[in-house]
C-alpha positions as CSV (number, residue, x, y, z in Angstrom):
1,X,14.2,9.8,13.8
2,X,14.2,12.8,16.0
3,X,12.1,11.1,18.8
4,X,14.5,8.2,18.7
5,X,17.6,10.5,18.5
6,X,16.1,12.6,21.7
7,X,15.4,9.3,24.0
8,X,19.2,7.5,22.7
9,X,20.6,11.4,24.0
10,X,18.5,11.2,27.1
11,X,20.0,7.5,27.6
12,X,23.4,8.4,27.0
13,X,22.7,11.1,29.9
14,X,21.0,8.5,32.0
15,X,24.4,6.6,31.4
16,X,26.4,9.2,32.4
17,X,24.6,10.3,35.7
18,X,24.9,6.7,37.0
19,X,28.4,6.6,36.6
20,X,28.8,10.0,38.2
21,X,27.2,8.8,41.1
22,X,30.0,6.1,40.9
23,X,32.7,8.8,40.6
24,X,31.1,10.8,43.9
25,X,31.1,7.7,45.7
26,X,34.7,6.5,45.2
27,X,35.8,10.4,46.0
28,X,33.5,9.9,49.9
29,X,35.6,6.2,50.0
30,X,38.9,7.9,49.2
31,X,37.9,10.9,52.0
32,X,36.9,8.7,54.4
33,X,39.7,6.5,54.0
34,X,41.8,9.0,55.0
35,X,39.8,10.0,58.1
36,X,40.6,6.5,59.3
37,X,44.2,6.5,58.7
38,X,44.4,10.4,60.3
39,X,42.4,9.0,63.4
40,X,44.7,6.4,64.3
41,X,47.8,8.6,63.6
42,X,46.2,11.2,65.6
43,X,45.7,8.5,68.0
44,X,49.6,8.2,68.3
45,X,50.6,11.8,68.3
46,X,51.9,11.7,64.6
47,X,49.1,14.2,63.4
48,X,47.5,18.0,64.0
49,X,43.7,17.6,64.9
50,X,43.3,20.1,62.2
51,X,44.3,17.4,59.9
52,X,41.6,15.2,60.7
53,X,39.0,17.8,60.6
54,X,40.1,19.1,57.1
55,X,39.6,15.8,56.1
56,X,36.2,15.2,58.1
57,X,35.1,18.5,56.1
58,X,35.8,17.0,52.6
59,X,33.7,13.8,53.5
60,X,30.7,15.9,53.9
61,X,31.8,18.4,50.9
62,X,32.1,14.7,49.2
63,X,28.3,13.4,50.5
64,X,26.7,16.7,49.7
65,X,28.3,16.3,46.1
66,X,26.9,12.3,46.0
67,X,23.3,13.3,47.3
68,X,23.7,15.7,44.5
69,X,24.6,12.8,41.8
70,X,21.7,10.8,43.3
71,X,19.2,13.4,42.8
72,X,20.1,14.2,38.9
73,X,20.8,10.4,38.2
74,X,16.7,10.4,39.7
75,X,15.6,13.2,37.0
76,X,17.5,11.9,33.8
77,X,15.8,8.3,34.7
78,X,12.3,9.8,35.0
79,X,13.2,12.3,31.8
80,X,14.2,9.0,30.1
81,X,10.5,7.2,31.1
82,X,9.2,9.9,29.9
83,X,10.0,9.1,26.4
84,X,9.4,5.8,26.1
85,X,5.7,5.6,28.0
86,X,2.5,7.2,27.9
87,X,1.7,5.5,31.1
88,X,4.5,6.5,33.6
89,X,2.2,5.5,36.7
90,X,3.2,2.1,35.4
91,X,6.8,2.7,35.5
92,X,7.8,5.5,38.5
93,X,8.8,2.6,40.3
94,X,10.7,0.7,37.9
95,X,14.5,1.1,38.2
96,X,16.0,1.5,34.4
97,X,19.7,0.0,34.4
98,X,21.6,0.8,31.1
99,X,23.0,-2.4,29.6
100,X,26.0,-1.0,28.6
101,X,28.5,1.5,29.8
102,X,30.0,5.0,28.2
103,X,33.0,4.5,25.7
104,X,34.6,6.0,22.6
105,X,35.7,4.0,19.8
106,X,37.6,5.8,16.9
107,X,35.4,6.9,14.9
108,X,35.5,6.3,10.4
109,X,34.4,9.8,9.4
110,X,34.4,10.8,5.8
111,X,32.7,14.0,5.1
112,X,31.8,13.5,1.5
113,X,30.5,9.8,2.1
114,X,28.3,11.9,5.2
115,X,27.6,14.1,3.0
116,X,26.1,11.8,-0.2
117,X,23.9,9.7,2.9
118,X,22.3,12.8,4.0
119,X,21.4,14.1,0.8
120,X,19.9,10.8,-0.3
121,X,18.1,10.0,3.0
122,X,16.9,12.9,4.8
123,X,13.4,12.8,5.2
124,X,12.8,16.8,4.4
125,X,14.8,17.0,1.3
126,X,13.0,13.7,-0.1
127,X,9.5,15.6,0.3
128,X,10.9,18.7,-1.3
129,X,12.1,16.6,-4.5
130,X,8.5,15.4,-4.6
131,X,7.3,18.5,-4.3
132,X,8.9,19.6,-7.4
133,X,8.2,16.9,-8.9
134,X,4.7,17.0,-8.3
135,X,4.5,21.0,-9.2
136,X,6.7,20.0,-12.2
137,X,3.2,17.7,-13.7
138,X,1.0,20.7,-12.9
139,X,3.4,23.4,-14.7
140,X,3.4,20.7,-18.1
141,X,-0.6,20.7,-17.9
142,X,-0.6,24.5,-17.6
143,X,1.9,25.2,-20.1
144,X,-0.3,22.9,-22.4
145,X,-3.6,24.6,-21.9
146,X,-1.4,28.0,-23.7
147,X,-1.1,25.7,-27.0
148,X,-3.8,25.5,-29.9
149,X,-6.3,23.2,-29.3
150,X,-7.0,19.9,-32.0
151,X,-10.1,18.2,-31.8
152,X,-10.6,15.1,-34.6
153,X,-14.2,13.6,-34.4
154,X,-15.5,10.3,-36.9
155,X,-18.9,9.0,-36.5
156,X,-20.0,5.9,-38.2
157,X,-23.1,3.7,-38.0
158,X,-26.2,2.0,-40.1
159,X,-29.7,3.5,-41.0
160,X,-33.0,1.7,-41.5
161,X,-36.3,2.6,-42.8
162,X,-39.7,0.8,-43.2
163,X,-43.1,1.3,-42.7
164,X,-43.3,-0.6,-39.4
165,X,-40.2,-0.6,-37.0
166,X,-39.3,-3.8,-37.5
167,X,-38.6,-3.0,-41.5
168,X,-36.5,-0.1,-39.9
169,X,-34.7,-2.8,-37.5
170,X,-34.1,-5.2,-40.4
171,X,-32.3,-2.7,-42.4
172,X,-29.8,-2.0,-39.4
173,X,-29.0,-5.7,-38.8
174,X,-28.2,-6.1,-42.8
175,X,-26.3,-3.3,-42.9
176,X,-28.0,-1.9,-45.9
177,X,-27.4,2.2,-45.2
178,X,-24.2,2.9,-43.6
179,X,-23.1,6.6,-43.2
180,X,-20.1,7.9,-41.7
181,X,-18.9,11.6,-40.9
182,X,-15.2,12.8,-39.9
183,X,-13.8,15.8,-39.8
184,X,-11.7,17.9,-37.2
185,X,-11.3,21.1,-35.5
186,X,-8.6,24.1,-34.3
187,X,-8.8,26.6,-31.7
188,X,-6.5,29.3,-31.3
189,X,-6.9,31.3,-28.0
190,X,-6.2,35.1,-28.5
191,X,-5.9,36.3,-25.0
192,X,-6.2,33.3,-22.9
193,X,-5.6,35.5,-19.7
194,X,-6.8,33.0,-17.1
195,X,-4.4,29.7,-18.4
196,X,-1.8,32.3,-18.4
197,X,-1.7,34.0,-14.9
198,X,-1.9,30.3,-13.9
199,X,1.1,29.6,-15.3
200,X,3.6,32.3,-14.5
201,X,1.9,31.7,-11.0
202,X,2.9,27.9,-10.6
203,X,5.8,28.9,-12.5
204,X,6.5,31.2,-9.5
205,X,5.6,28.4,-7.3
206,X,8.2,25.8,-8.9
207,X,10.8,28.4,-8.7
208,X,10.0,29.0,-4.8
209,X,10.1,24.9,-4.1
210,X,13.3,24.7,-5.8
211,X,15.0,27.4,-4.1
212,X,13.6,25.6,-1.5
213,X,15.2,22.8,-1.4
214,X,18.6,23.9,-2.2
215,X,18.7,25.9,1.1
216,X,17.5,22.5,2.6
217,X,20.5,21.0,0.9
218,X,22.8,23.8,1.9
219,X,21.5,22.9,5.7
220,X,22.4,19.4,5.6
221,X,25.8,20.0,4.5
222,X,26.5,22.9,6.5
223,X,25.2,20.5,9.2
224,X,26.8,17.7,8.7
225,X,30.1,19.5,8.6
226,X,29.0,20.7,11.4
227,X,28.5,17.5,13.3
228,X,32.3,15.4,12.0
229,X,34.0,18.5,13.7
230,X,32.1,18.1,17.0
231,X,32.6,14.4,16.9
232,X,36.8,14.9,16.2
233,X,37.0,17.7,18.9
234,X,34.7,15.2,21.0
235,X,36.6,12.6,20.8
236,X,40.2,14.0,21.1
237,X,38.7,15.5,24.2
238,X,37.9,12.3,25.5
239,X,41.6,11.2,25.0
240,X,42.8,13.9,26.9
241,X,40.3,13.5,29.7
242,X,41.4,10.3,29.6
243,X,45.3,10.7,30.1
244,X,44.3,13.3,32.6
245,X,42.5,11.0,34.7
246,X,45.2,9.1,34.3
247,X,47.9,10.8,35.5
248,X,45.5,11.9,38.5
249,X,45.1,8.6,39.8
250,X,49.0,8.2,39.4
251,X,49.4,11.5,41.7
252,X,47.1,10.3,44.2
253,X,49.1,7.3,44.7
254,X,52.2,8.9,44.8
255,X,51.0,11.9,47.2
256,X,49.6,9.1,49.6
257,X,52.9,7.3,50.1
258,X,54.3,10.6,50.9
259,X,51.5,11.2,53.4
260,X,52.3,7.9,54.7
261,X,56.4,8.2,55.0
262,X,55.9,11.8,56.3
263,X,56.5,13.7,53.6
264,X,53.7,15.2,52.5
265,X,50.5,16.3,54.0
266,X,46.6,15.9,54.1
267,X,45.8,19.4,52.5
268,X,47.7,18.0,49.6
269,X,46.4,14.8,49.7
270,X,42.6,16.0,49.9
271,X,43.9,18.6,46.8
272,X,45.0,15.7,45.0
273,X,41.7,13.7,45.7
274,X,39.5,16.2,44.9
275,X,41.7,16.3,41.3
276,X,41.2,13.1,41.0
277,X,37.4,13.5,41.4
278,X,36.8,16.5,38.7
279,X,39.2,14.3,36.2
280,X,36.7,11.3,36.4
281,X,33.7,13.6,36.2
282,X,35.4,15.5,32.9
283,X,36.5,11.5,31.2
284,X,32.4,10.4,31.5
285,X,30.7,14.2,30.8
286,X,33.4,13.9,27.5
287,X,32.4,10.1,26.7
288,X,28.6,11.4,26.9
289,X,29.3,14.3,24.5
290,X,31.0,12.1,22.5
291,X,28.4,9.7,22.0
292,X,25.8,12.7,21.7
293,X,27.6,13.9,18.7
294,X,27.5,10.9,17.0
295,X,23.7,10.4,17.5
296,X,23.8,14.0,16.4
297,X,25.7,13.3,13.0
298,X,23.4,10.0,12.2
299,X,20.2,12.1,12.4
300,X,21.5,14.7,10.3
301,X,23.0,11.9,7.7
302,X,19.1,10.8,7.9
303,X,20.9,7.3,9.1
304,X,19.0,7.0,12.4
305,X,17.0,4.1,12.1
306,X,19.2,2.2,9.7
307,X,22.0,2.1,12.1
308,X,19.6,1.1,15.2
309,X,18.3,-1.7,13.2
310,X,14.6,0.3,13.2
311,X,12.3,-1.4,10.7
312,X,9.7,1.5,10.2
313,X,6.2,0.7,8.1
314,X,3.1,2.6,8.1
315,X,0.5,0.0,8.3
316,X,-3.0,1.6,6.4
């Protein structure tokens, strides 16, 4: 569950570095659009050069942001192979394309149902209830070699006697001279000092396992609560990245049918843009978290590999 919960993280990364690639491209499309309209109103007399320049600069501000994109999108993809390959010579040339893209449905999140799933399923508080249980059979046989000791014993059988063997033999097969003994036997230890260090050692032991596992159990909650407040601030944050983005794009327009009537500028215009640009890139790195956070919270619910669909089986 860990492995699989690092290479969905990794994907959800990969996920997000393509689509910030998109975001830098759209802000060198938006910058070089307005080089093209500021050429040809320089062209007519209607513009400063140092307009145009200004906005030459943010195209190469832009680029050197894209090449940037490019580059990490390049790392996350081979940090993604990675984990899924033991042979990456195989695959350094293989492009991986997510089938999907970032998004953020409301999440159902009830910390007590969270809460009950994790304590039933994770993997390390399952092997400590073993353990107890296990170390609970050993303390019952050492407690039992403290207590008096019983022994009942029975013998039964036929004799046979003759002056050859075979007389002896016949005897036997008629059954002429049973006997039989029974009888039985207590023993009371007096000191008994070796079954009863062992004891109050495993005793020790089971104490030890059981405290244990309720600071295991402590971590899960503690951990799951943990994770349902990272996924509501997560996802309230991508809300408001969202509405921000929002109203950027709104702003751009606006600002660019200013710059068009006269009433504006291309300082603010390229302010705007370059808004616009960190709004998109704060809406996908929040969509990413979000989706982190709940791979985060299904690990720690130990629900990894039911809610993948994951049949694992350890074949002997």
């Amino acid at each position: 569950m860990t492995e699989i919960t690092t290479l969905e993280q990794a994907y959800y990364d990969l996920i997000y570095n393509r689509e910030n690639v998109i975001v830098q491209q759209k802000a060198v499309e938006l910058a070089a659009r307005l080089v093209m309209e500021n050429k040809k109103k320089l062209e007519v007399g209607t513009m400063a050069p140092l307009d145009l320049q200004s906005a030459q600069a943010q195209v190469a501000q832009n680029q050197a942001a894209l090449l940037l994109a490019q580059s990490q999108e390049g790392t996350q993809e081979r940090a993604v192979k990675r984990l899924i390959t033991e042979n990456y010579t195989s695959w350094a040339m293989v492009e991986l394309v997510p089938t999907e893209s970032l998004s953020a449905a409301r999440p159902y999140l009830n910390l007590q149902d969270s809460w009950s799933q994790g304590l039933a399923k994770r993997p390390e508080l399952i092997q400590a209830r073993l353990d107890i249980d296990k170390q609970g059979i050993t303390l019952k046989y050492d407690k039992n070699q403290l207590l008096p000791e019983l022994d009942v014993f029975g013998t039964f059988g036929y004799n046979g006697s003759g002056k050859e063997f075979s007389d002896a033999l016949y005897d036997v097969q008629q059954r002429n001279e049973q006997f039989y003994t029974y009888g039985g036997q207590i023993s009371l230890p007096l000191s008994n000092v070796g079954p009863r260090n062992t004891y109050h050692s495993d005793k020790a032991l089971m104490e030890q396992l059981v405290l244990t596992y309720k600071r295991l159990q402590e971590g899960v909650l503690i951990d799951i609560d943990n994770d349902i407040g990272t996924v509501r601030a997560n996802y309230d944050q991508v809300q408001a990245t969202k509405a921000y983005r929002e109203y950027e794009e709104a702003a751009l327009d606006a600002e660019q049918k200013k710059l068009d009537s006269g009433k504006s500028t291309t300082y603010t215009v390229l302010q705007v843009q370059r808004d616009l640009t960190n709004a998109r890139g704060q809406e996908i790195q929040a969509l990413d978290n979000f989706n982190k956070s709940l791979s985060q919270l299904s690990l720690h619910e130990g629900t990894t590999l039911e809610r993948l669909g994951i049949k694992f089986e350890i074949k002997q």
